[in-house]
N, C-alpha and C positions, 0 to 999 in steps of 0.2 A: 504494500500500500504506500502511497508519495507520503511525504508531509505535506501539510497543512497550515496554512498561515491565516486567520480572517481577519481583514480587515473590517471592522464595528463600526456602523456609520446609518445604524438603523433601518430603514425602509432597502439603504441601498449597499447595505452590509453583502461584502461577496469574501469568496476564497482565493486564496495563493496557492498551487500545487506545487510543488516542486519534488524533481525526479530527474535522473539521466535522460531518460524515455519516455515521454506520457504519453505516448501514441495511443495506448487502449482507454485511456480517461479521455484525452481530446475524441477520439471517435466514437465512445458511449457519449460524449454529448453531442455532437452533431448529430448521431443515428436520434436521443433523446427528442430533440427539438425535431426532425424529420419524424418520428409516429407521433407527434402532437398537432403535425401539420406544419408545423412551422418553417417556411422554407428559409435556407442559409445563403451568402456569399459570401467571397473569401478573397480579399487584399494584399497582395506581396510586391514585393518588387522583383526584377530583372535575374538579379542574384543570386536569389533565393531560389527564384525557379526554378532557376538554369541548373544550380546544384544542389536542390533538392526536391525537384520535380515530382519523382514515385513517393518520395514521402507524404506530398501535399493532393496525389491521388491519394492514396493509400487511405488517409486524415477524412478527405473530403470528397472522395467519391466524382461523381461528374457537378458538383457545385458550382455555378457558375464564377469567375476568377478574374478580376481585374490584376495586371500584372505591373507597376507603373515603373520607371526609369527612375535607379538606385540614385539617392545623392540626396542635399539639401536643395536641390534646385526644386524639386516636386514638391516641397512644400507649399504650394503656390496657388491661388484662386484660381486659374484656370485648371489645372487637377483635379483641386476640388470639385470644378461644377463636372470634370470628366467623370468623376466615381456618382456622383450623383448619379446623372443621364446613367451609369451603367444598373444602378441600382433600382430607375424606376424601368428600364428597358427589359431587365431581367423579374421584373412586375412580384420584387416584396411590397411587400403590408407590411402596416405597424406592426405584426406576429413575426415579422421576420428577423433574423442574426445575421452578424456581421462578424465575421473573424480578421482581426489581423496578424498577420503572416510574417517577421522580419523587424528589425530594427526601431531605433527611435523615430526615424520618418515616416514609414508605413504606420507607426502606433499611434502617433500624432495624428495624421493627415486623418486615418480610419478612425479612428474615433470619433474627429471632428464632422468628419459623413455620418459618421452613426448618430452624432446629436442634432446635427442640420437633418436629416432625412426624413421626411412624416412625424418633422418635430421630435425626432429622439426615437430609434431602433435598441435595441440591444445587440452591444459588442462584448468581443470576446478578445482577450491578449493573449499572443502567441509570440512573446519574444525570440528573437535567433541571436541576437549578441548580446554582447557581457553587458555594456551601457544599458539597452533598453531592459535588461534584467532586471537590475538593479536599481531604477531610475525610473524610466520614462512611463514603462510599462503600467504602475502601478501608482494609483492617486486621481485618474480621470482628469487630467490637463489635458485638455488636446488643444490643437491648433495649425495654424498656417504660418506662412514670414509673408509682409506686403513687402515695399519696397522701403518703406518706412523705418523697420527692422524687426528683429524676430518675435515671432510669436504674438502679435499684435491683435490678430485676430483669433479667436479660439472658444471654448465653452469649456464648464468644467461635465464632464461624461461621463461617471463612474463605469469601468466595464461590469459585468455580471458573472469575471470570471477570468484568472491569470493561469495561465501553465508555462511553467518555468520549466523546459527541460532542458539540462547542464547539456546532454550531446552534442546539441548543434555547437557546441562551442569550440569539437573538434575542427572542425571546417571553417573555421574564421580565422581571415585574414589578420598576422600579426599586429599590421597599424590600427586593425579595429578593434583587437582586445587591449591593447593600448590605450586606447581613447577611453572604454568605457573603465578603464584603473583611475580616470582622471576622478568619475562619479564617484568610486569606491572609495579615493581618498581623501574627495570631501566630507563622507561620512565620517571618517575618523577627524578630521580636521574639527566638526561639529560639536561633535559629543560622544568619540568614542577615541580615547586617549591610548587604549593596550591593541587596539586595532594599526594604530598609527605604529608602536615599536613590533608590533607582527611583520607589518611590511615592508617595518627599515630591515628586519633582523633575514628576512628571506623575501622576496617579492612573489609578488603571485606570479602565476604562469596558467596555461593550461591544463600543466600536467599536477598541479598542485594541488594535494589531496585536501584542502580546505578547501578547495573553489567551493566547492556547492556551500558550504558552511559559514564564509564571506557574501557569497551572494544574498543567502537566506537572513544573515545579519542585517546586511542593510537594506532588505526588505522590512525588517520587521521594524527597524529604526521610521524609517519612511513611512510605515501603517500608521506608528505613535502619533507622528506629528499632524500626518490626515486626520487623523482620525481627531486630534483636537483644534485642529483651525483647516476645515476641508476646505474651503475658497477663497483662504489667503485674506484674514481681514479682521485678525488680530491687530490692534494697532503696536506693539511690540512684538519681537518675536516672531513664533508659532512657524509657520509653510512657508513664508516668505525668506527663514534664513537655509530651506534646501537653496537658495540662490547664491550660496556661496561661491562668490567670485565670477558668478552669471553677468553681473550688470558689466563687469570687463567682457566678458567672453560674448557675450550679444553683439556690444559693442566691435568688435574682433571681426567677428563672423558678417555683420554687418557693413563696416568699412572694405574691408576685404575682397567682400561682392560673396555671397552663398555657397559652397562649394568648394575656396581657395584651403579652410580648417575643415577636418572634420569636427562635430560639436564639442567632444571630449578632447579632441588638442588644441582647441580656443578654450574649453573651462580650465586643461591645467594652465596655460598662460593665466588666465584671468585669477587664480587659486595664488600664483604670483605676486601678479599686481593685488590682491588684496593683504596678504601678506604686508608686502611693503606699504600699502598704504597703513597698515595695522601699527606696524613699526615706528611711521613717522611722527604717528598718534600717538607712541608712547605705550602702544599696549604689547606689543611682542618687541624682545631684542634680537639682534643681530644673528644672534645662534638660533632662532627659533624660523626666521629669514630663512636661513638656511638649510636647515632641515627641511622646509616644505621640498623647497629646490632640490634638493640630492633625493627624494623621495621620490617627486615627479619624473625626474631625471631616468633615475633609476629605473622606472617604470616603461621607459623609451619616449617617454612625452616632452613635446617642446618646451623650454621655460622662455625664450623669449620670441619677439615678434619673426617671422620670415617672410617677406620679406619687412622693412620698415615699414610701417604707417604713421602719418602726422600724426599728432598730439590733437588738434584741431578737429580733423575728422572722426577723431573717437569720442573727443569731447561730445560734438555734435550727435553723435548717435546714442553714446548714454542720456544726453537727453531727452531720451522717447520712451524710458527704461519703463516697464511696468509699477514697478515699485517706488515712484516719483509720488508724493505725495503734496496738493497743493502747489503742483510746480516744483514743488523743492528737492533734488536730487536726493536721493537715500542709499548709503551704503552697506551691505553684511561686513563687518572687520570681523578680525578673531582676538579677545580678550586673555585668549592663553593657546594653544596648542590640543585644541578638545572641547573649547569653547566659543561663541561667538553670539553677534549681538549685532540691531540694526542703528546705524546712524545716522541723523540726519544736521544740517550746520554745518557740513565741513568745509572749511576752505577747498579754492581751487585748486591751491598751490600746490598741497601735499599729494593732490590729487595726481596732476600735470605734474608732479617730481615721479610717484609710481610709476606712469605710465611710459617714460623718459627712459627708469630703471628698465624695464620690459623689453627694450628697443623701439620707441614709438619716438620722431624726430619733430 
C-alpha cells in the first residue's frame, strides 16, 4: 500500500500518494471515475510522451490527451484557450476529470483549465519531476505568465488528488532534478534546519535512498502551511513565505524572457539574492551567505546571473511581484538559517547592492 499524506482543508481536503509506482492506484481511479460515468482527459507535454508514452496508455487507456510543447513558454493564454477548445471539443461536463501528466508547467497551466472550464472540473496531479513533486504539485496554485510577468494570472484549484510516484524520477534529465533541489532547499532554508546539514553532509541525487523520504518531507511541510493560510492572505507570514527568494527569481525569469532559466535555476539564484539581501539587513552573517551558496552550488544550481541582466530591469519586474502590498514592495528575508519572515520598508539600496552581488549590472 503507498503512503499517504492529506492535506485538511475541509470540503476540499484531498490525499498525497506516494510510491515508486502508482500505476494501479492512478488507474483504479481513472477506471473509478469511468463506471460512474464520468468521463476523463489527460494533459502532458512533449517529453513526457515521447518517453513515456505506454505508460500514459497503460494509466489512461484511449482518454483523450492534449500533448502541449515542454518549457515555460506554454504557460501562456493562448494554450490556455488551446486546452480549453480541447476540452469542450472532447465534450466533458462538469462530471468530468482532468489529469495532469508532467512537470511544474503542465500542473500549473492544467489546473488553471481545470478551474477556468465549466467554472471548475476536477483535476488530478500526476507529477514527473522532482520540483513539481515537491512544490508545485500540491496547494492548488495554478496559473499562466502574461507578459507582465509570472504567474499573474491564475486561480487557487485545489486538485482532488496527488500521486507522487518517485520512478519517473529515473528518466529525468540531470538539469531538471537540479532545478527542483532548488525547491527542496528552500524548504530547509524555511523551517527545516537538520534538513539543511543533510544536504551539506551528502547531497541528494537520484540514487539516494532518502529521495522518497525528502520529497515526502517537504510535502508534508507545504500541507502545514496550506492548510493554515490556503490563498495566501495572512497579513504576516503563513503561504506567502513558500516564496522564498521567488520575488528574485520571477523577476529573473521575467527579465530574461520565459524559457532562458528553468524555474528552479532562477529560485536558486533568487535563494541568493535573498540571502544577501538578509545579510545587508543584518539578519544573516557572512558564513551563513555562504553556506546557502556552496549548498546551491553543490547541488549543480546557478548562484549567479548568466548571462548579466540590468539592475533596472529587475527592479522593474519585481514591481509587478504578487506579494506587493498597497504598492509597496515586500520581501521573504531569512532571520537565521531555518527561519524566515516577510518584509516590507526596505530600502532600494540594499536591494540594488543584492542584486549587483548576483551578477545583475
Amino acid at each position: 500500500m503507498p503512503d499517504v499524506l492529506t492535506v485538511s482543508l475541509a470540503e476540499r481536503t484531498y490525499p498525497i500518494f506516494f510510491g515508486d509506482d502508482l500505476g494501479v492506484q492512478i488507474r483504479a481511479k481513472a477506471a473509478e471515475l469511468a463506471s460512474a460515468g464520468r468521463r476523463i482527459a489527460v494533459v502532458t507535454d512533449r517529453n513526457v510522451q515521447g518517453g513515456h508514452g505506454a505508460a500514459l496508455e497503460a494509466l489512461f487507456g484511449a482518454a483523450p490527451t492534449w500533448a502541449l510543447a515542454p518549457g515555460e513558454e506554454s504557460k501562456s493564454l493562448a494554450e490556455l484557450g488551446r486546452i480549453l477548445d480541447f476540452l469542450a471539443e472532447m465534450r466533458l461536463d462538469r462530471a468530468g476529470a482532468l489529469f495532469a501528466v508532467g512537470g511544474g508547467v503542465v500542473g500549473d497551466l492544467a489546473g488553471f483549465a481545470a478551474a477556468s472550464y465549466l467554472r471548475g472540473i476536477d483535476c488530478f496531479q500526476v507529477p514527473t519531476t522532482l520540483l513539481a513533486m515537491v512544490d508545485s504539485s500540491v496547494g492548488g496554485k495554478t496559473g499562466i505568465n502574461l507578459r507582465a510577468g509570472k504567474n499573474l494570472a491564475g486561480a487557487f484549484h485545489q486538485p482532488r488528488g496527488v500521486f507522487i510516484s518517485t520512478g519517473f524520477l529515473a528518466t529525468l534529465p540531470p538539469r531538471e532534478f537540479a532545478a527542483g533541489m532548488a525547491e527542496v532547499i528552500k524548504y530547509g532554508l524555511l523551517g527545516d534546519p537538520a534538513l539543511l546539514s543533510e544536504l551539506e553532509a551528502a547531497p541528494l541525487t537520484p540514487a539516494s535512498a532518502s529521495l522518497a523520504s525528502v520529497i515526502r518531507r517537504c510535502c508534508a511541510a507545504k500541507a502545514r502551511i496550506v492548510e493554515s493560510d490556503e490563498r495566501e492572505l495572512a497579513p504576516d507570514g503563513g503561504r506567502a513565505l513558500l516564496n522564498l527568494g521567488h520575488t528574485f527569481a520571477h523577476a529573473i525569469e521575467n527579465a530574461a524572457g520565459y524559457g532562458a532559466y528553468l524555474h528552479g535555476e532562477a529560485v536558486a539564484i533568487g535563494l541568493c539574492a535573498a540571502a544577501r539581501l538578509s545579510q545587508k539587513l543584518g539578519l544573516l552573517n557572512p558564513a551563513d551567505t555562504a553556506r546557502v551558496e556552496a549548498l546551491l552550488a553543490g547541488h549543480a544550481l546557478p548562484v549567479r546571473l548568466r548571462p548579466p541582466l540590468t539592475v533596472g530591469s529587475l527592479l522593474e519586474a519585481m514591481g509587478k511581484d504578487k506579494k506587493a502590498r498597497a504598492g509597496a514592495q515586500r520581501f521573504i528575508v531569512m532571520t537565521s538559517l531555518g527561519r524566515a519572515e516577510i518584509r516590507g520598508g526596505i530600502d532600494r539600496a540594499p536591494v540594488e547592492a543584492a542584486l549587483r552581488e548576483i551578477g545583475a549590472l
